[in-house]
C-alpha positions in Angstrom: 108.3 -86.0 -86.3 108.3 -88.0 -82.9 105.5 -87.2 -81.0 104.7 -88.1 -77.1 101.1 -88.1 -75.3 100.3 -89.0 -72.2 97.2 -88.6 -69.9 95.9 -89.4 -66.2 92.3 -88.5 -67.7 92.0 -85.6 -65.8 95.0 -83.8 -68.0 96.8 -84.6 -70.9 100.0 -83.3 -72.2 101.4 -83.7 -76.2 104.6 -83.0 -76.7 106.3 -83.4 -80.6 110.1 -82.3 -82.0 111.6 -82.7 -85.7 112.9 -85.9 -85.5 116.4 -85.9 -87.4 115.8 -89.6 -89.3 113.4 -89.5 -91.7 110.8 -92.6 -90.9 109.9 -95.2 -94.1 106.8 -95.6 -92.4 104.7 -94.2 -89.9 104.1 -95.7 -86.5 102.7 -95.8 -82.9 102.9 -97.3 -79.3 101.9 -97.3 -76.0 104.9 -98.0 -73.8 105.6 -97.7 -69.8 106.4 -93.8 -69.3 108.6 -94.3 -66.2 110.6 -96.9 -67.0 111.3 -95.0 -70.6 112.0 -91.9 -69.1 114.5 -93.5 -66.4 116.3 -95.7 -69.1 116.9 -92.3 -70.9 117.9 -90.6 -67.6 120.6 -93.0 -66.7 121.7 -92.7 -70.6 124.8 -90.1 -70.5 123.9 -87.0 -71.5 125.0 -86.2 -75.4 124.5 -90.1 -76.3 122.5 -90.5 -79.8 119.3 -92.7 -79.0 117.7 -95.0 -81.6 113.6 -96.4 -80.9 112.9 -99.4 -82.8 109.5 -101.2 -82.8 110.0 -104.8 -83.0 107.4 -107.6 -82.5 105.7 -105.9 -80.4 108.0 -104.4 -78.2 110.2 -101.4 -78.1 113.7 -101.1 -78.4 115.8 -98.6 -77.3 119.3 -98.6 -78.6 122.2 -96.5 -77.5 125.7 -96.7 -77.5 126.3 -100.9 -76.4 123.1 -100.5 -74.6 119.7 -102.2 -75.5 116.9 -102.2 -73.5 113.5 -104.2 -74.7 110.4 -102.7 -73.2 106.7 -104.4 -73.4 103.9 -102.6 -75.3 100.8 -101.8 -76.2 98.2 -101.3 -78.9 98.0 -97.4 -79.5 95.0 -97.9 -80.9 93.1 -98.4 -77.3 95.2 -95.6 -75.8 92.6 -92.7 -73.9 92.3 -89.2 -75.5 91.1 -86.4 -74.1 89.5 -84.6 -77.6 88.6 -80.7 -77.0 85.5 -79.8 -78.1 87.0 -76.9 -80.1 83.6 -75.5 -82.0 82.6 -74.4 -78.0 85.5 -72.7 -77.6 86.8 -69.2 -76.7 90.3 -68.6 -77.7 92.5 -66.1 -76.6 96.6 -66.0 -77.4 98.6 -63.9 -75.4 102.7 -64.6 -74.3 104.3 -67.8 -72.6 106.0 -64.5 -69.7 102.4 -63.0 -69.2 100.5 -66.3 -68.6 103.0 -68.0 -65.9 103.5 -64.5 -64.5 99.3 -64.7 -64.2 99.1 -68.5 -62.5 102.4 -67.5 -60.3 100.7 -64.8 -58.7 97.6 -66.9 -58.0 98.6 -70.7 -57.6 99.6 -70.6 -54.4 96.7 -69.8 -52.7 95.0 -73.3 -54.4 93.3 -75.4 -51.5 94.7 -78.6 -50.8 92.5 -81.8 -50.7 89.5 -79.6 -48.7 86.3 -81.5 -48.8 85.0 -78.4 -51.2 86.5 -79.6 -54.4 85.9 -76.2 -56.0 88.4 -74.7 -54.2 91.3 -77.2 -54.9 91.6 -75.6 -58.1 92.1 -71.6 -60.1 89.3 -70.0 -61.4 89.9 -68.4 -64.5 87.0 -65.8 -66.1 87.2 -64.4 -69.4 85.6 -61.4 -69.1 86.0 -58.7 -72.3 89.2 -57.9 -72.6 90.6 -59.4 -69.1 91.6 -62.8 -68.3 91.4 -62.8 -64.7 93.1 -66.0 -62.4 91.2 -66.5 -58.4 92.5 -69.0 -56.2 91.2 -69.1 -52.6 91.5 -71.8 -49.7 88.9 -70.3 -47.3 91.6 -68.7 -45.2 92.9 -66.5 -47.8 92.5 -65.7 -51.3 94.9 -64.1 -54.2 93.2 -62.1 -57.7 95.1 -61.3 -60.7 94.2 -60.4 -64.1 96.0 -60.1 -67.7 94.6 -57.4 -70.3 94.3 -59.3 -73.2 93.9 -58.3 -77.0 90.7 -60.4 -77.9 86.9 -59.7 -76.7 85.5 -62.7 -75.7 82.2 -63.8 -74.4 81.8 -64.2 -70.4 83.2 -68.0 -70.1 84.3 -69.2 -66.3 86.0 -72.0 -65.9 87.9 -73.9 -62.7 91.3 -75.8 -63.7 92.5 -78.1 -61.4 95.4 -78.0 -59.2 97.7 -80.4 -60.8 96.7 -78.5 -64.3 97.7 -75.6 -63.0 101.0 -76.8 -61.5 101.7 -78.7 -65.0 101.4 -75.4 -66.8 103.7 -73.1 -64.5 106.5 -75.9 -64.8 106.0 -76.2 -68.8 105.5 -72.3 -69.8 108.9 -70.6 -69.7 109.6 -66.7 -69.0 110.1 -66.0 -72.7 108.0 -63.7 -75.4 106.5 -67.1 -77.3 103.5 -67.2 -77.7 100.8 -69.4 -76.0 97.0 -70.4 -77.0 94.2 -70.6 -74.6 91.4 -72.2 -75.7 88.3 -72.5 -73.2 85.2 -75.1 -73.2 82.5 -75.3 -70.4 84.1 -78.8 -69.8 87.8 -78.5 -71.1 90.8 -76.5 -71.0 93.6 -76.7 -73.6 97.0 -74.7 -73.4 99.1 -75.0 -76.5 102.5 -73.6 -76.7 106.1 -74.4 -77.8 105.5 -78.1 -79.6 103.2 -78.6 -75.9 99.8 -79.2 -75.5 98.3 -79.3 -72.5 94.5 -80.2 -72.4 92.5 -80.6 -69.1 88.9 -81.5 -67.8 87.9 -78.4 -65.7 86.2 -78.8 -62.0 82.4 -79.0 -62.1 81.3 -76.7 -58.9 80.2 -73.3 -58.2 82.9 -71.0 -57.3 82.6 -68.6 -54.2 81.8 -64.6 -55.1 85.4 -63.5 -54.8 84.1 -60.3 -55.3 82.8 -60.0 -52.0 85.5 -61.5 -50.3 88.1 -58.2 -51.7 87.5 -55.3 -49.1 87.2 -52.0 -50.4 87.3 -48.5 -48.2 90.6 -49.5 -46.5 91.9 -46.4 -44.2 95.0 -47.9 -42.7 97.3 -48.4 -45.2 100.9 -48.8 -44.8 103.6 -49.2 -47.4 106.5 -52.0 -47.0 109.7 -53.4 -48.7 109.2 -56.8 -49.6 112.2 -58.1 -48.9 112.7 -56.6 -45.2 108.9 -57.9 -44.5 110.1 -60.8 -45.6 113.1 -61.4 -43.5 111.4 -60.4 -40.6 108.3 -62.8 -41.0 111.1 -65.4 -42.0 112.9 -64.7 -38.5 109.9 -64.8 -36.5 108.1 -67.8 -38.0 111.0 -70.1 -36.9 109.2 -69.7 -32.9 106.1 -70.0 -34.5 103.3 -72.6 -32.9 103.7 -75.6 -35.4 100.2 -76.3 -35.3 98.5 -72.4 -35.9 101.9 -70.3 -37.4 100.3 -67.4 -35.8 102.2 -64.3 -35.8 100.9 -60.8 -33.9 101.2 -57.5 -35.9 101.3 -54.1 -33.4 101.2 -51.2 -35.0 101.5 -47.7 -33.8 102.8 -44.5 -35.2 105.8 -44.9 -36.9 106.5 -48.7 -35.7 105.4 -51.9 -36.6 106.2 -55.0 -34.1 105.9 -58.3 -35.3 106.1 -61.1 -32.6 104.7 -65.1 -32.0 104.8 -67.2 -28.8 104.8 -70.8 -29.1 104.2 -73.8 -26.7 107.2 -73.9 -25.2 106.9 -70.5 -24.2 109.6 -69.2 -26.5 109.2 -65.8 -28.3 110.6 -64.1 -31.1 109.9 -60.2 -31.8 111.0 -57.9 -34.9 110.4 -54.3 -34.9 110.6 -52.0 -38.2 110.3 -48.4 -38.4 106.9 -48.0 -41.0 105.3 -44.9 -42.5 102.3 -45.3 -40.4 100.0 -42.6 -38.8 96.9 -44.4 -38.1 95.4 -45.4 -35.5 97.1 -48.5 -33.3 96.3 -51.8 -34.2 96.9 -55.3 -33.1 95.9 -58.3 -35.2 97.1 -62.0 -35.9 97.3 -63.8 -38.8 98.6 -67.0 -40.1 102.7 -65.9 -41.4 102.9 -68.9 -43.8 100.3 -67.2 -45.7 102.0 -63.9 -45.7 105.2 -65.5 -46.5 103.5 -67.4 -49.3 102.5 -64.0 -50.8 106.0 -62.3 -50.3 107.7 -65.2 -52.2 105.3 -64.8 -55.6 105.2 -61.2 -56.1 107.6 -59.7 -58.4 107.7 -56.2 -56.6 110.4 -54.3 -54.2 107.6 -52.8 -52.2 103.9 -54.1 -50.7 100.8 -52.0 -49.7 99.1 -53.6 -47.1 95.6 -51.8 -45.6 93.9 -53.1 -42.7 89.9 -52.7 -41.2 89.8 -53.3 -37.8 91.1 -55.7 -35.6 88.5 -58.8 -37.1 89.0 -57.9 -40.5 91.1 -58.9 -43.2 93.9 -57.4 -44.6 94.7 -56.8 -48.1 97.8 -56.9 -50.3 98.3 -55.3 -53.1 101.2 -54.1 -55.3 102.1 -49.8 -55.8 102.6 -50.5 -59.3 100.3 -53.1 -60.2 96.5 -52.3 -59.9 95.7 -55.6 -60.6 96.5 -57.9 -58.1 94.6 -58.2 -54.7 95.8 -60.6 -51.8 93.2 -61.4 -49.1 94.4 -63.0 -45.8 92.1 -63.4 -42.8 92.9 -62.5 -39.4 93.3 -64.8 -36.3 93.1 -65.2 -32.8 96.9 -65.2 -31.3 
């Protein structure tokens, strides 16, 4: 067994494989992580590699190539230990969990002075594992029934946690362990474990951020929403990215202005009978949403002209996509 660990004491990730040499005796090293991961790189691709520990260094042998790379002791290598008597476990599959962070990640903050929200709230709550990201501007909810009933435990991972786990777990039936502490996270799947501290700070109420009581309600394909919000955005002001929704029976018109005083305009026939409305709203974070839903067609209901709108999916009750309005 070869096994790899390495940490930034915030996360740590374990990685082991069958190794196909069996070892006379069993051994450990600290070695530089970027330089051994850019010899193998530059290695070609089907080469055998051989790692030899050799006065205190670290060979690494393949084809006519030798490389010698300095080391350290193991033994005063950080670990991050979980705490695993506090924990509440629940195991569902590799698919389920990425599809869960996907729908959610996106709407992380990024380096905002409230550290709270540059991170995912995840809440085990009975038989739901539910995932909240929100940046103040806009905020995305999903949850995952899952088979277990576990206590009430709230937790927030950071963002580069989060980001680690949606590039490791893989759209595949495998199962994957979540095991939750009030200070630590670990993820173990596939010969990977992934164990992170978890942000100390008090969440906002996402509850009462989700509107409820919508009238206006209007029904969309994603992907012609999409094109048209891509089209438009390219006038957009680089600073705001505002983009103006007018709708009226039957019609929706999306337009921007920008600085220059250049204008783009898209107009889709809609299955709308409400009353008119006219409201702005940032397009990145509409085109965020667009690009993480796995759905042909979006339900979008609107308040009034200062309120939110929300997203939500015709064949998925539970996801809910929050973006504020905006002056345009």
């Amino acid at each position: 067994m070869l096994r790899f660990l390495a940490t930034d004491l915030e996360i740590q990730i374990t990685t082991s494989f069958d190794s196909p040499q069996k070892n006379k005796e069993n051994a450990q090293v600290t070695v530089s992580a970027r330089k051994l991961q850019d010899i193998l790189r530059a290695l070609p691709e089907q080469i055998e590699v051989t790692l030899e520990i050799q006065q205190g260094r670290l060979q690494v042998k393949a084809g006519k190539s030798r490389f010698n790379l300095q080391t350290l002791p193991a033994e005063d290598f950080p670990k991050l230990a979980l705490t695993e008597s506090q924990a509440a476990e629940i195991k569902t599959s590799q698919k389920a969990l990425r599809a869960l962070l996907m729908l959610v990640q996106y709407a992380m903050a990024q380096q905002d002075i409230r550290y709270y929200l540059n991170g995912m709230l995840l809440v085990l709550d009975a038989n739901l594992l539910k995932a909240v990201a929100t940046d103040g501007h806009r905020l995305a909810y999903a949850t995952l029934e899952i088979k277990e009933k576990v206590p009430h435990q709230e937790v927030i991972l950071p963002r580069k946690a989060v980001q680690e786990a949606v590039k490791l777990l893989t759209d595949s039936e495998e199962p994957v362990r979540l095991a939750i502490t009030p200070s630590q996270t670990q993820i173990s799947f596939g010969g990977v474990d992934l164990v992170t501290k978890v942000v100390d700070g008090k969440f906002p109420d996402y509850t009462r951020v989700i509107p409820s009581g919508y009238t206006k309600q209007l029904t969309l394909e994603r992907g012609l929403l999409q094109g048209a919000l891509q089209r438009v955005a390219i006038l957009s002001s680089e600073k705001f990215h505002g983009v103006r929704w007018m709708l009226d029976e039957g019609r929706l018109r999306i337009s921007c202005t920008n600085n220059q005083q250049e204008e783009a305009q898209e107009e889709m026939e809609v299955p709308y009978k409400g009353e008119a409305l006219d409201i702005g709203f940032n397009v990145t974070y509409l085109l965020d949403v667009l690009s993480n839903v796995n759905s042909d067609e979006v339900v979008c209901s609107f308040g009034d002209a200062n309120s939110s709108m929300l997203v939500t999916l015709p064949k998925d009750r539970n996801f809910r996509y929050v973006v504020m309005p905006m002056r345009i």
